[in-house]
N, C-alpha and C positions, 0 to 999 in steps of 0.2 A: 555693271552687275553681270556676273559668268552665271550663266544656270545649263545646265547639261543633262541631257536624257538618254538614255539606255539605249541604244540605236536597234535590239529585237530583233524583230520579224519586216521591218517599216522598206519600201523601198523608196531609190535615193531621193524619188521626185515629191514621194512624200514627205522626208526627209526635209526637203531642200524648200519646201514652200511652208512648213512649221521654222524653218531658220529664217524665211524674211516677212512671214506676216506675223510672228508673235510677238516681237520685238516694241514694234510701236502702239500696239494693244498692249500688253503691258506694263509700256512706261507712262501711258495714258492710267492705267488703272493706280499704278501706283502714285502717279502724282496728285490723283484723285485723294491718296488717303495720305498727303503732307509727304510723302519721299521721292526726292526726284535722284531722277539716279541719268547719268548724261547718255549714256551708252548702254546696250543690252546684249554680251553676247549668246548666244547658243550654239550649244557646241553637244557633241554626241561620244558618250565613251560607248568601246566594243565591248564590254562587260557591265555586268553590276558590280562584281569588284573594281575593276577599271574608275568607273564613277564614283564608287564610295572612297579609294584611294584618292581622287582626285579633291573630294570633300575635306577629307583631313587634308592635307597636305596646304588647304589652302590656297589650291590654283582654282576652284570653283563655288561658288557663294551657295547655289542652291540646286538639290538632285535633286531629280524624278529618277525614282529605284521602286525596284521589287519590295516589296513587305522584308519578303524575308531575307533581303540583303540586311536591311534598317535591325530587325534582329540579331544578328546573326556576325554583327558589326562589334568589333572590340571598341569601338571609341563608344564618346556622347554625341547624339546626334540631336535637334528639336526638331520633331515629328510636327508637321502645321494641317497635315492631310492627308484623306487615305480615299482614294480612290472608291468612289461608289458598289462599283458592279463587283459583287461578290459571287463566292459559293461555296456551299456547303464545305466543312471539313474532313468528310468523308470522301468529297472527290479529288481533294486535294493528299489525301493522305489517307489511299486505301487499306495499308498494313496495318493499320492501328488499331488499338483494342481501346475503343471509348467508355467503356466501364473502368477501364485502371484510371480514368481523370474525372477530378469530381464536377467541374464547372464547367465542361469542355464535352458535347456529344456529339453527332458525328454529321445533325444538321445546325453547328453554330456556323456562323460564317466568316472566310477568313478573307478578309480586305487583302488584293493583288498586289496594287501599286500605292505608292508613297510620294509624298513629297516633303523634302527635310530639310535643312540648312544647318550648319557646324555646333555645337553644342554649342560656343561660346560667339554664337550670331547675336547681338542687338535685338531686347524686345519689341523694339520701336519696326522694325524689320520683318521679326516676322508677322507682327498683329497686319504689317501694311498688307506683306505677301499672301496673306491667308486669306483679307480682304477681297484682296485685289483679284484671286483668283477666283472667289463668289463672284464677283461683278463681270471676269470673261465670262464663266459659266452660264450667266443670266444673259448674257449677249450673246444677241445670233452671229455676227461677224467672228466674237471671241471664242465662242462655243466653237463654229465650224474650225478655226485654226490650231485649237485645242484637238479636234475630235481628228483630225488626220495622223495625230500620235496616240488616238484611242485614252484620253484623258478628259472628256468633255466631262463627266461629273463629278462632281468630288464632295466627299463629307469632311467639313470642315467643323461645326461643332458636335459638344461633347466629349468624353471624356477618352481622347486617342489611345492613351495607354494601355486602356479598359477594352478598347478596341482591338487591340491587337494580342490581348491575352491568350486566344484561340489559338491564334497564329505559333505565340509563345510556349501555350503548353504543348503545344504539338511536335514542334521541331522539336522538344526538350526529352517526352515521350521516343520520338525515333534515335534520338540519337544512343 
């Protein structure tokens, strides 16, 4: 399984101890929910395009990207998660006039990061991955290996698409 994250602001050592402790926490988690998978790599694109290119093209099974990369994306993507810690859409997108959107004010919140897999990924796959990632999160060992790429919490249910409307009318408004 290739999964690849956005390499940011992280440095390498952070980097580098998210590539050899995630791996066998989550092929523990996942084999927990019936998917064994033999191998885990992680690997870091330099962009959020970089990774989302990588997604299509099929050299990587599952991003961690920016919300509004996942937006913002000509393909199909399965959104499984959106990263907890939000804020306001006013600080995210101060130039905007939140009276021209009707469902969209300027304290809705717009979820940062994502986690996605190819449009035409296995439902089997991602129910496991979506799983699997509650179960690091509720782990301390999983939690901390997560949290050195600032991903420990993540909202996994509920209605994502609906989640990310804010996000959607926003970019749509600026552009």
């Amino acid at each position: 399984l290739n999964v690849e994250f956005v390499v940011g602001e992280r440095s390498t050592s952070e980097l580098m101890a998210l590539q050899k402790e995630l791996p066998p926490l989550l092929t523990a988690a996942l084999a927990e929910q019936g998917c064994a998978v033999g191998k885990i790599n992680i690997t870091f694109g330099a962009s959020a395009d970089a990774t989302a290119q990588a997604l299509q093209s099929g050299s990587i099974d599952v991003a961690f990207l920016p919300s509004e990369a996942c937006v913002l994306s000509d393909f199909r993507l399965r959104l499984i998660a959106l990263e907890n810690a939000s804020a306001p859409a006013g600080e995210h997108f101060p130039d905007i006039v939140f009276s021209a959107l009707s469902d969209v004010d300027a304290d809705s919140l717009i979820y940062e990061n994502a986690v996605v897999l190819s449009g035409d990924a296995p439902d089997v796959l991602c129910d496991a991955f979506s799983t699997a990632l509650v179960m690091l999160c509720a782990d301390a060992e999983g939690s901390a290996a997560m949290q050195r790429y600032g991903c420990a919490s993540y909202l996994i249910s509920g209605d994502l698409g609906g989640l990310l409307a804010p996000l959607i009318a926003c970019l749509t408004l600026a552009e």
